[in-house]
PyMOL Python script that loads the backbone (N, CA, C, O; Angstrom):
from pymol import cmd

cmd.read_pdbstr("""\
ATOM      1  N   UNK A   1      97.480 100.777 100.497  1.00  0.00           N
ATOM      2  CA  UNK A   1      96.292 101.493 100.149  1.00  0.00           C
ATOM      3  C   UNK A   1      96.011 102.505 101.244  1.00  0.00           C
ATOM      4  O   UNK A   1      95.866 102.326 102.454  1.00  0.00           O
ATOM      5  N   UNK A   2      95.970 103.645 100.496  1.00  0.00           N
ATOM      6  CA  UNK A   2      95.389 104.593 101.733  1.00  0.00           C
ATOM      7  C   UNK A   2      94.300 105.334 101.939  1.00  0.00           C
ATOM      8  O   UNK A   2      94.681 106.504 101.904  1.00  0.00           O
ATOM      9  N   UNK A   3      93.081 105.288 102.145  1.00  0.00           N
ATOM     10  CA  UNK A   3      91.898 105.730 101.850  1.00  0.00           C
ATOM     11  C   UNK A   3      90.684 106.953 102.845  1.00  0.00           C
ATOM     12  O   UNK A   3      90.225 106.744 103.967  1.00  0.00           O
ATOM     13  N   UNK A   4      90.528 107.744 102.271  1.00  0.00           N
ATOM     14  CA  UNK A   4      90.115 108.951 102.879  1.00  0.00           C
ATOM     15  C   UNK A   4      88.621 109.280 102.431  1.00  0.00           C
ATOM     16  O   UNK A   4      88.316 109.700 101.315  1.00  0.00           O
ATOM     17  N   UNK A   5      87.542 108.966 103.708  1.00  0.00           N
ATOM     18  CA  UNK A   5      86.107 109.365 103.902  1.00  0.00           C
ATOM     19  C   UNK A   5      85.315 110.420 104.395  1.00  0.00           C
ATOM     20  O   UNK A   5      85.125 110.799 105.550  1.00  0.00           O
ATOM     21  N   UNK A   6      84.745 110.961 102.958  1.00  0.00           N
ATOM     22  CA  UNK A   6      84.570 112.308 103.622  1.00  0.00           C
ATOM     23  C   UNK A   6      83.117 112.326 102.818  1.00  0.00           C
ATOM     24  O   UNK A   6      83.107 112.390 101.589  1.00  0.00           O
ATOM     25  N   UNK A   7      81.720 112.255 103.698  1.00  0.00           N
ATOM     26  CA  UNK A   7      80.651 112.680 103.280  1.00  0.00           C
ATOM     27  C   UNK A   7      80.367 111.376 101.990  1.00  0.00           C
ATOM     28  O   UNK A   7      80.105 111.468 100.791  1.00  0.00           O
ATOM     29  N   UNK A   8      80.526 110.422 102.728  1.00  0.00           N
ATOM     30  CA  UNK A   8      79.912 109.136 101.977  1.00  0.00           C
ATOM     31  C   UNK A   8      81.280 108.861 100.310  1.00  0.00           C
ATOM     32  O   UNK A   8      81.418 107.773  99.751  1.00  0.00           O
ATOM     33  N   UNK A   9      81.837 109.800 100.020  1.00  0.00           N
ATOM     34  CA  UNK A   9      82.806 109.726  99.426  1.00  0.00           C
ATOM     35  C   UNK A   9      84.036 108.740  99.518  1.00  0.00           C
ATOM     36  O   UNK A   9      84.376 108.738 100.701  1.00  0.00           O
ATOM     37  N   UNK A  10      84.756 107.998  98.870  1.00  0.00           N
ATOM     38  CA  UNK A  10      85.876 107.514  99.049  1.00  0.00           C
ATOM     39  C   UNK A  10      87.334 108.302  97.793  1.00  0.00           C
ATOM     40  O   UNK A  10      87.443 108.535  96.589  1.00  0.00           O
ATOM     41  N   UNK A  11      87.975 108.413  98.750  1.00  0.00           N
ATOM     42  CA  UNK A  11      89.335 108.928  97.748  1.00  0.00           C
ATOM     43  C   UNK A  11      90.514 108.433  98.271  1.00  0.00           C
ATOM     44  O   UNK A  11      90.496 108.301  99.495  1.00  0.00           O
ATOM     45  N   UNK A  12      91.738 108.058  97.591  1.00  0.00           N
ATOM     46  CA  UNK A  12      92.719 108.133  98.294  1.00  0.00           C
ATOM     47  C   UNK A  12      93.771 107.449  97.018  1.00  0.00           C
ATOM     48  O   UNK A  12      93.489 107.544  95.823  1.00  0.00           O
ATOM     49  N   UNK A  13      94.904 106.818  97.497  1.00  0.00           N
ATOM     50  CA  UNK A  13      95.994 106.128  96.670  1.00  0.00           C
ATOM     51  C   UNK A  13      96.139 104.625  97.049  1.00  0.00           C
ATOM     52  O   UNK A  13      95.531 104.135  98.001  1.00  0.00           O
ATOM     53  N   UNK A  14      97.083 103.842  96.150  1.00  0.00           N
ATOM     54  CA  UNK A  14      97.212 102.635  96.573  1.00  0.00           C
ATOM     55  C   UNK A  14      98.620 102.529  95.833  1.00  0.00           C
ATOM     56  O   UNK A  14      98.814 103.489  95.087  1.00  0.00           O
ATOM     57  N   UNK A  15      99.884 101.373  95.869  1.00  0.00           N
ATOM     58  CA  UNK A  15     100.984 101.223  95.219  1.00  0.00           C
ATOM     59  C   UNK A  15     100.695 100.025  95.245  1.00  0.00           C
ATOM     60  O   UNK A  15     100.492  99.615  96.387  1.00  0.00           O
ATOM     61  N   UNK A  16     100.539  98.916  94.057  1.00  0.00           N
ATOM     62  CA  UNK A  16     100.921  97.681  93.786  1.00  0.00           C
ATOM     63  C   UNK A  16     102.078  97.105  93.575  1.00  0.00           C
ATOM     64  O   UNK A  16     102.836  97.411  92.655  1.00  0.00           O
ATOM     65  N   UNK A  17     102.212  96.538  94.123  1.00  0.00           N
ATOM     66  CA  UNK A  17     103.494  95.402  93.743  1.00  0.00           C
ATOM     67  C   UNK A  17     104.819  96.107  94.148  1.00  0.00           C
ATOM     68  O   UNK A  17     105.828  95.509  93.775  1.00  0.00           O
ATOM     69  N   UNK A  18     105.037  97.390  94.915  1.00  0.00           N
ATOM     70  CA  UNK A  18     105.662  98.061  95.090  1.00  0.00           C
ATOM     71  C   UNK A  18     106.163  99.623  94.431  1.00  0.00           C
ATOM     72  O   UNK A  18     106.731 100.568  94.978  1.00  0.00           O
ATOM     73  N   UNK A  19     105.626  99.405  92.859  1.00  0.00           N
ATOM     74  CA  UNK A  19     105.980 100.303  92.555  1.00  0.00           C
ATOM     75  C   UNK A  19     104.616 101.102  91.424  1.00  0.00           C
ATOM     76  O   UNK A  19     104.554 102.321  91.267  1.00  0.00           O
ATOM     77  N   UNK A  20     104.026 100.500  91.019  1.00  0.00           N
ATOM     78  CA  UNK A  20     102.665 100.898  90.118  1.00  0.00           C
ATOM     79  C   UNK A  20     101.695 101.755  91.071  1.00  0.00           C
ATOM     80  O   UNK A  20     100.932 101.174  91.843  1.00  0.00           O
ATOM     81  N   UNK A  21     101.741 102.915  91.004  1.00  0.00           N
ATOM     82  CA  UNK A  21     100.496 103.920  91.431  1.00  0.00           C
ATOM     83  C   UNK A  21      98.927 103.808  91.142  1.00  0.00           C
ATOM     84  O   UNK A  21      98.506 103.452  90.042  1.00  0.00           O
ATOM     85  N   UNK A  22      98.280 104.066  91.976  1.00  0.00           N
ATOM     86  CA  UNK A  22      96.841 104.042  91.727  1.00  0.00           C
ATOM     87  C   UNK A  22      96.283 105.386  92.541  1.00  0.00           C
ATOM     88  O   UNK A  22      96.711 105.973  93.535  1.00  0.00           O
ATOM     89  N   UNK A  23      95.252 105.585  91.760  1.00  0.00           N
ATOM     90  CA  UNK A  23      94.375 106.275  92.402  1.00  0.00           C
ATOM     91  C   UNK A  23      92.723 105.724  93.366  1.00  0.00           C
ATOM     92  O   UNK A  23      92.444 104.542  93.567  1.00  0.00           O
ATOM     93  N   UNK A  24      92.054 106.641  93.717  1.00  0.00           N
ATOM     94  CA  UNK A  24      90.868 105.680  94.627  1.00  0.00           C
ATOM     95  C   UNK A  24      90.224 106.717  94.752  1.00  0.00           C
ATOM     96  O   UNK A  24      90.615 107.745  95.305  1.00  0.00           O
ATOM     97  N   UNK A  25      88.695 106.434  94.011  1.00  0.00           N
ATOM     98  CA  UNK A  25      87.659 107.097  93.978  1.00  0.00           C
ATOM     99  C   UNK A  25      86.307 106.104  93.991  1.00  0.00           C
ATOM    100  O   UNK A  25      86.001 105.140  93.290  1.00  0.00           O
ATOM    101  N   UNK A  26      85.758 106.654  94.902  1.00  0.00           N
ATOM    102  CA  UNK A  26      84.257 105.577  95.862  1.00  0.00           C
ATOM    103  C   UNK A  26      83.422 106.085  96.545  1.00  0.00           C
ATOM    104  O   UNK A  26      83.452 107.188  97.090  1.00  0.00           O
ATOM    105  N   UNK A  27      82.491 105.170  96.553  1.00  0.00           N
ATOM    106  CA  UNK A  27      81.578 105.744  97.602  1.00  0.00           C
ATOM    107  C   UNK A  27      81.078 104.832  98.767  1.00  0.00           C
ATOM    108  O   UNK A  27      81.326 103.641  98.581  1.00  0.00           O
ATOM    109  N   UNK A  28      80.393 105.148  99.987  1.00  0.00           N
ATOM    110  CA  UNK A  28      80.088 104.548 100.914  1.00  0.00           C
ATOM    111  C   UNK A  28      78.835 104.748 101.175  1.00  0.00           C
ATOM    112  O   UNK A  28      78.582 105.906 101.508  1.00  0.00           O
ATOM    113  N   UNK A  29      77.644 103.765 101.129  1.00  0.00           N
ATOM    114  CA  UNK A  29      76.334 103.820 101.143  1.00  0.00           C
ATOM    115  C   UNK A  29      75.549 102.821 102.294  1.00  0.00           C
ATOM    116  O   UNK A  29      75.132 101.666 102.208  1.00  0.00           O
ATOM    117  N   UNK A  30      75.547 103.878 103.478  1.00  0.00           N
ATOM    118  CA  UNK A  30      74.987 102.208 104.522  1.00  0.00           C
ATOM    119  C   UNK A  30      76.411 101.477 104.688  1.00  0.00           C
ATOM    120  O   UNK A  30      77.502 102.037 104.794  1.00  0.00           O
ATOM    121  N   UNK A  31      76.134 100.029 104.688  1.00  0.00           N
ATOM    122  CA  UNK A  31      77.112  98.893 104.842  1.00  0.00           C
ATOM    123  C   UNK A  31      78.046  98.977 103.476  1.00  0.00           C
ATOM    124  O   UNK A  31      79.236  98.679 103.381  1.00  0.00           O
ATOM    125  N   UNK A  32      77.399  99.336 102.729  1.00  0.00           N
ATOM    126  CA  UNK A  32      78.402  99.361 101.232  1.00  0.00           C
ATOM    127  C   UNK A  32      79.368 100.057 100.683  1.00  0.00           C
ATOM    128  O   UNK A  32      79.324 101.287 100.651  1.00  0.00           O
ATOM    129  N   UNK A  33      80.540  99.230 100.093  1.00  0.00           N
ATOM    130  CA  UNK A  33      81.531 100.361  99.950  1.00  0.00           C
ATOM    131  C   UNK A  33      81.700  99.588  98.647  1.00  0.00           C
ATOM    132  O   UNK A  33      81.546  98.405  98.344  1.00  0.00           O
ATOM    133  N   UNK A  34      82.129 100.851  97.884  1.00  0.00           N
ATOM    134  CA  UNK A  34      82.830 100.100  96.402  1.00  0.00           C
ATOM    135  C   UNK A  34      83.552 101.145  95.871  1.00  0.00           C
ATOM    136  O   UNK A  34      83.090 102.247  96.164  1.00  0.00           O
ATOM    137  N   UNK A  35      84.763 101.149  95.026  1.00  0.00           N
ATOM    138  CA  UNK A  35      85.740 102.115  94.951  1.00  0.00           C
ATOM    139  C   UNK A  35      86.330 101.449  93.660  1.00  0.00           C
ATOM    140  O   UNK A  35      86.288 100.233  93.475  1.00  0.00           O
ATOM    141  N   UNK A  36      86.934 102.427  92.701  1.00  0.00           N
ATOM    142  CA  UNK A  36      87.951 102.231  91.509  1.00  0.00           C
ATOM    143  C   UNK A  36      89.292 102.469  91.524  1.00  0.00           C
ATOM    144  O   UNK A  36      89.735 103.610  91.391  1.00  0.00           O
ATOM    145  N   UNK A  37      90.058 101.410  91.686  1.00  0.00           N
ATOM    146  CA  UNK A  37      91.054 101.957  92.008  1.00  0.00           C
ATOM    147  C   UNK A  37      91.738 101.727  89.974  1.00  0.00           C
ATOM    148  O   UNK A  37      91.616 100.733  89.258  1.00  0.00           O
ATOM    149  N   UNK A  38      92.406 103.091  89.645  1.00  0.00           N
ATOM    150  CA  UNK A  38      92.577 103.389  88.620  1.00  0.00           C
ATOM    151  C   UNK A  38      94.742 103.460  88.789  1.00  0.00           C
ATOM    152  O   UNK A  38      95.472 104.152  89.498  1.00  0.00           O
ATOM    153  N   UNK A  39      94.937 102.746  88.102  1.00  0.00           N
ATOM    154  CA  UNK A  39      96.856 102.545  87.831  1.00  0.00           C
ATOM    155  C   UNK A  39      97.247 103.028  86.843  1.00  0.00           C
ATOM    156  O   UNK A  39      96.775 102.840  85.722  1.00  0.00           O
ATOM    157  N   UNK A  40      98.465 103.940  87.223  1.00  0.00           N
ATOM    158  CA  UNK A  40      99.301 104.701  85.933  1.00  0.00           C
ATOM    159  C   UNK A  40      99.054 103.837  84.459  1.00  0.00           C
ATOM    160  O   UNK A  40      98.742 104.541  83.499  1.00  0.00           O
ATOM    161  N   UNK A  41      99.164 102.491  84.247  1.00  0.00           N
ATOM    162  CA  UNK A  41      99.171 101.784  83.204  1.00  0.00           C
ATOM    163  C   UNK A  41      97.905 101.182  82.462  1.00  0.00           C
ATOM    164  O   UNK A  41      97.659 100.223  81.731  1.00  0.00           O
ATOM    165  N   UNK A  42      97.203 102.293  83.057  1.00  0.00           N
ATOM    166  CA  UNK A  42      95.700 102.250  82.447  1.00  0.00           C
ATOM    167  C   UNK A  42      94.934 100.643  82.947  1.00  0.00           C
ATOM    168  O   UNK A  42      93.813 100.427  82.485  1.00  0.00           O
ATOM    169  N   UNK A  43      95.474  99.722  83.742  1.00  0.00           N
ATOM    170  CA  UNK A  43      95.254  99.163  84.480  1.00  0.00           C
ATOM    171  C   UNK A  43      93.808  99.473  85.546  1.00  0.00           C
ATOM    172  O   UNK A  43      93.730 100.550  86.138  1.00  0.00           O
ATOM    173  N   UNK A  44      92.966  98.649  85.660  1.00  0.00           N
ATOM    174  CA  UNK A  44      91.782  99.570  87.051  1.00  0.00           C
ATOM    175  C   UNK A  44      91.152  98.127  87.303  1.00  0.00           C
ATOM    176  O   UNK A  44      91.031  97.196  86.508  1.00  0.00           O
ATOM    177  N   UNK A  45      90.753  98.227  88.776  1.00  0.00           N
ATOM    178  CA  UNK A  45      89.918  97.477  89.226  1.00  0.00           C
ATOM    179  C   UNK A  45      88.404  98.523  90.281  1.00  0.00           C
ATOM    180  O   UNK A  45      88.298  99.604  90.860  1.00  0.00           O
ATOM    181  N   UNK A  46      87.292  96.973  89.893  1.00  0.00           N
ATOM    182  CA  UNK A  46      86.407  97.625  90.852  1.00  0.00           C
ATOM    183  C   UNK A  46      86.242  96.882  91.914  1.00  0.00           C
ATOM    184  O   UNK A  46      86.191  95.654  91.850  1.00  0.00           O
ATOM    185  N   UNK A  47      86.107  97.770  93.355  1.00  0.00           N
ATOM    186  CA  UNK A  47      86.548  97.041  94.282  1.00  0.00           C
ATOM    187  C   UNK A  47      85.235  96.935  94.889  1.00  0.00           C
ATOM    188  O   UNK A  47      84.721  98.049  94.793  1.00  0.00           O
ATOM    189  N   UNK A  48      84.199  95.878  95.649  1.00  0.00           N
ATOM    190  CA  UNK A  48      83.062  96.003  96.095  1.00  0.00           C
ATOM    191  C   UNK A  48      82.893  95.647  97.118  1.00  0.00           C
ATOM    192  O   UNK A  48      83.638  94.668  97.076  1.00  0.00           O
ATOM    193  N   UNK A  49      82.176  95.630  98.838  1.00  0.00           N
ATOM    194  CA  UNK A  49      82.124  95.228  99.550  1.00  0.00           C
ATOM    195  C   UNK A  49      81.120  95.315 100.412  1.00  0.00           C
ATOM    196  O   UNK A  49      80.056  95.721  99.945  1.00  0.00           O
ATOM    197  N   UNK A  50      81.177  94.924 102.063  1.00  0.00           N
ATOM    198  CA  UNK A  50      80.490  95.469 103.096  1.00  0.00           C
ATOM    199  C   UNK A  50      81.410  95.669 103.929  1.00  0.00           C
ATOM    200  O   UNK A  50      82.475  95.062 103.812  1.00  0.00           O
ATOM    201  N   UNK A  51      81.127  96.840 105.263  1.00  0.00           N
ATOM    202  CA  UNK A  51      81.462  97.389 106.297  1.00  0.00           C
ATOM    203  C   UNK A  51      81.171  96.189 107.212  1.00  0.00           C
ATOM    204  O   UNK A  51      80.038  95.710 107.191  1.00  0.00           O
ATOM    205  N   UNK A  52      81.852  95.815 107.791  1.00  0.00           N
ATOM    206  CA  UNK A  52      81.439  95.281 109.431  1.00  0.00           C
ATOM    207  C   UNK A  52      80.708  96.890 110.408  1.00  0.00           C
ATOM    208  O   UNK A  52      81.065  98.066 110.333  1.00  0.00           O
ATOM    209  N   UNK A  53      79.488  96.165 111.339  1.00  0.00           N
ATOM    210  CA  UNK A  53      79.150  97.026 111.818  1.00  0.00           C
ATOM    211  C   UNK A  53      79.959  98.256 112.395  1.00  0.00           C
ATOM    212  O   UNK A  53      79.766  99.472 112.415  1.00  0.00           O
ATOM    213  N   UNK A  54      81.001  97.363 112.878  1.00  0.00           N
ATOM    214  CA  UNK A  54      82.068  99.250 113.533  1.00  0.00           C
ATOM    215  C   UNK A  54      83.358  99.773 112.788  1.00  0.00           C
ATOM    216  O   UNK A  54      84.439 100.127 113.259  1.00  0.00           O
ATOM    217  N   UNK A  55      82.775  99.695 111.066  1.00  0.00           N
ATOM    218  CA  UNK A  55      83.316  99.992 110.312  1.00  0.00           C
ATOM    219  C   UNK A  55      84.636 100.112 109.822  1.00  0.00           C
ATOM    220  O   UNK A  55      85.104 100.818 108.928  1.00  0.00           O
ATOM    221  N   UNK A  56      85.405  98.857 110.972  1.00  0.00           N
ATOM    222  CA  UNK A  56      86.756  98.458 110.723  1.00  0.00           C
ATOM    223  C   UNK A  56      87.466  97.554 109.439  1.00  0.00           C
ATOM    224  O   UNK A  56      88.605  97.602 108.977  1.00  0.00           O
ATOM    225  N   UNK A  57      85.954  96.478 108.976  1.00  0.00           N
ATOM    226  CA  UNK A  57      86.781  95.887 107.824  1.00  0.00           C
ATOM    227  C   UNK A  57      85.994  95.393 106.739  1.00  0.00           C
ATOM    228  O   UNK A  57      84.849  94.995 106.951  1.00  0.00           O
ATOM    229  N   UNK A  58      86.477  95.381 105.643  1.00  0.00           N
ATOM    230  CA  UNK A  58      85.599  95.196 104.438  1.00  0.00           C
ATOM    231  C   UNK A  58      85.475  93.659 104.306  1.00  0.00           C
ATOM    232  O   UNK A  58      86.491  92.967 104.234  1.00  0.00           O
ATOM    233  N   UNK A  59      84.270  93.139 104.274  1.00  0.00           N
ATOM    234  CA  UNK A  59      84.036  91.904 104.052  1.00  0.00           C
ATOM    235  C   UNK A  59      83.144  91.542 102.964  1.00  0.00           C
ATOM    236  O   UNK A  59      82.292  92.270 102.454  1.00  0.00           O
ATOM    237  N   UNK A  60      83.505  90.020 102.580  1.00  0.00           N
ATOM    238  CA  UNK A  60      82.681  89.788 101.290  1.00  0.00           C
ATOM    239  C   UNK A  60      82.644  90.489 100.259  1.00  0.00           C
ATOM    240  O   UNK A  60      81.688  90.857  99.576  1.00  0.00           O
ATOM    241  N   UNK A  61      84.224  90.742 100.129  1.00  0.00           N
ATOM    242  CA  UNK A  61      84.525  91.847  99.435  1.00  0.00           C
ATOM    243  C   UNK A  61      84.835  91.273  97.551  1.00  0.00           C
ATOM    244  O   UNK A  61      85.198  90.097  97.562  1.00  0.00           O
ATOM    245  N   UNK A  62      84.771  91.745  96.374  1.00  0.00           N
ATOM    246  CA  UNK A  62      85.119  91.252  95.471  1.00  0.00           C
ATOM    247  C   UNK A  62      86.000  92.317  94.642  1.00  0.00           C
ATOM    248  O   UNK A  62      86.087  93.502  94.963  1.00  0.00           O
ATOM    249  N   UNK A  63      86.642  91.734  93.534  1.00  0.00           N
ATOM    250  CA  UNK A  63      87.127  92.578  92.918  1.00  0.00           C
ATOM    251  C   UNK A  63      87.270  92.356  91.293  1.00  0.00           C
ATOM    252  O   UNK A  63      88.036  91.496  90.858  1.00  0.00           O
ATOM    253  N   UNK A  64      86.596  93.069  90.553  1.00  0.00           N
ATOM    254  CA  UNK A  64      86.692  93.010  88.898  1.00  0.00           C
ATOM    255  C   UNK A  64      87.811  93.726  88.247  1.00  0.00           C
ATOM    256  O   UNK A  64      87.799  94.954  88.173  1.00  0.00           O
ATOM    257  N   UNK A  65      88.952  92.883  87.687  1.00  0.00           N
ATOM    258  CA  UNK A  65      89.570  94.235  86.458  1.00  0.00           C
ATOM    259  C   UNK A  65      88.999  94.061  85.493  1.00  0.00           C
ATOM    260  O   UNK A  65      88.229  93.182  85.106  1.00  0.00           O
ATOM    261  N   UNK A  66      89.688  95.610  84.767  1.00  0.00           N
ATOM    262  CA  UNK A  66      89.239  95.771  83.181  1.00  0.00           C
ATOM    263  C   UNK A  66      90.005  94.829  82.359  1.00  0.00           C
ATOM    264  O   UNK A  66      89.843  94.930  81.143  1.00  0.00           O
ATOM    265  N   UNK A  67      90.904  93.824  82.846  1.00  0.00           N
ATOM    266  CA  UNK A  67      91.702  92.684  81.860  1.00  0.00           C
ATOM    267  C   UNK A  67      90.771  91.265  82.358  1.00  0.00           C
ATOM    268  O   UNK A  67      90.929  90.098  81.998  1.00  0.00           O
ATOM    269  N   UNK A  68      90.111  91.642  82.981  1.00  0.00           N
ATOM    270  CA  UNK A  68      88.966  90.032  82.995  1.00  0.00           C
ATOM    271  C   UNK A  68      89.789  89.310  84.294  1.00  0.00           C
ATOM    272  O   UNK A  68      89.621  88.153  84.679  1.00  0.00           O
ATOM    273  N   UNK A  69      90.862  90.461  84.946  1.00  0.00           N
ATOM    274  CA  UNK A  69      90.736  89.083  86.660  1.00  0.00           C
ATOM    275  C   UNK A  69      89.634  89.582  87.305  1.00  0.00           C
ATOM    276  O   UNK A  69      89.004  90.620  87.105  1.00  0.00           O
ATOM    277  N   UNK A  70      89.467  88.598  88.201  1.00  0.00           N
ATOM    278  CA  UNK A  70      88.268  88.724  89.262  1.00  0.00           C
ATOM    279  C   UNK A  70      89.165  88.137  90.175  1.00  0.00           C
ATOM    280  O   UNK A  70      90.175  87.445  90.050  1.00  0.00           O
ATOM    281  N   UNK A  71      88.469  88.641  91.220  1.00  0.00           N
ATOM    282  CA  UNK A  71      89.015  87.996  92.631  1.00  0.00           C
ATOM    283  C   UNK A  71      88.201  88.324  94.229  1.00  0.00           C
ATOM    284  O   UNK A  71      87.181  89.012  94.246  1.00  0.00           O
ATOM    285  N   UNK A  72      88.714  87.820  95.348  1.00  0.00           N
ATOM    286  CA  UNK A  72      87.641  88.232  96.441  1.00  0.00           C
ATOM    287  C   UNK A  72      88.931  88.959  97.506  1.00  0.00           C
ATOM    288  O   UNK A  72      90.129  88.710  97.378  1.00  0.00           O
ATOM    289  N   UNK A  73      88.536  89.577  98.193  1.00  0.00           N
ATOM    290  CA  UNK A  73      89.417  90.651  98.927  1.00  0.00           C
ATOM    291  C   UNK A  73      88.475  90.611 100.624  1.00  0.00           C
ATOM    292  O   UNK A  73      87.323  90.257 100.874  1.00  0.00           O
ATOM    293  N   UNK A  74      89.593  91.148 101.533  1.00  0.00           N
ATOM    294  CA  UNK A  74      89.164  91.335 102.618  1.00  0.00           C
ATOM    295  C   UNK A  74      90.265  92.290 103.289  1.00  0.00           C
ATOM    296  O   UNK A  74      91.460  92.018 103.170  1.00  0.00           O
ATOM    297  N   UNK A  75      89.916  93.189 103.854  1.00  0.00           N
ATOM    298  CA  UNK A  75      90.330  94.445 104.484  1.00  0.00           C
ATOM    299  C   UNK A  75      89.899  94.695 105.423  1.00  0.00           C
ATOM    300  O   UNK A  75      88.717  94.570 105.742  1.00  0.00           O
ATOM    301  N   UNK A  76      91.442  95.409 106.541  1.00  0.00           N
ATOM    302  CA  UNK A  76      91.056  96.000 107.925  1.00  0.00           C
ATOM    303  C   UNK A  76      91.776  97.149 107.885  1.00  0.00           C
ATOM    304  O   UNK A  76      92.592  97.297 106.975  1.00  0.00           O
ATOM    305  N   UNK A  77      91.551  98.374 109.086  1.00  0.00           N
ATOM    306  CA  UNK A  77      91.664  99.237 109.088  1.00  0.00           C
ATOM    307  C   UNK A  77      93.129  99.014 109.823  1.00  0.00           C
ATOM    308  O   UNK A  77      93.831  99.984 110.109  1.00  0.00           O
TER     309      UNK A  77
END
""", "prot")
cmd.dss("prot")
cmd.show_as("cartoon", "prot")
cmd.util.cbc("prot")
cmd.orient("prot")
C-alpha cells in the first residue's frame, strides 16, 4: 500500500495478494483516517481508523468489503 497526504486528502495504490490493483481515495480528519480502497475486479473495501499521536500508525483500525468481509487492521508507516 502506498499512500499520499495532501491537505487532509488521502490518495494512493495498493496490490493484493501480489497481483490485484487498487486504488486509494480518503480523507484525514483530526485523529481520523478512513480511505476506499477500490480493485480492478470491482472488489472495494472501507478502511477506518485512528492516527497515533505522531502520526506513524493506524490503530483500531477496521475494515468493511462490499462482499460482506469485515475485519480489523493495524498499520505503520
Amino acid at each position: 500500500m502506498n499512500l499520499q497526504h495532501n491537505s487532509g486528502r488521502i490518495t494512493g495504490d495498493a496490490i493484493w495478494n501480489g497481483y490485484l490493483k487498487g486504488t486509494i481515495d480518503g480523507k484525514v480528519s483530526g485523529s481520523a483516517i478512513e480511505f476506499t480502497i477500490s480493485y480492478s475486479n470491482g472488489d472495494n473495501g472501507f478502511y477506518k481508523g485512528s492516527l497515533t499521536q505522531n502520526g506513524t500508525k493506524i490503530i483500531n483500525g477496521t475494515v468493511k468489503g462490499n462482499n460482506g468481509v469485515t475485519a480489523t487492521l493495524k498499520a505503520s508507516k
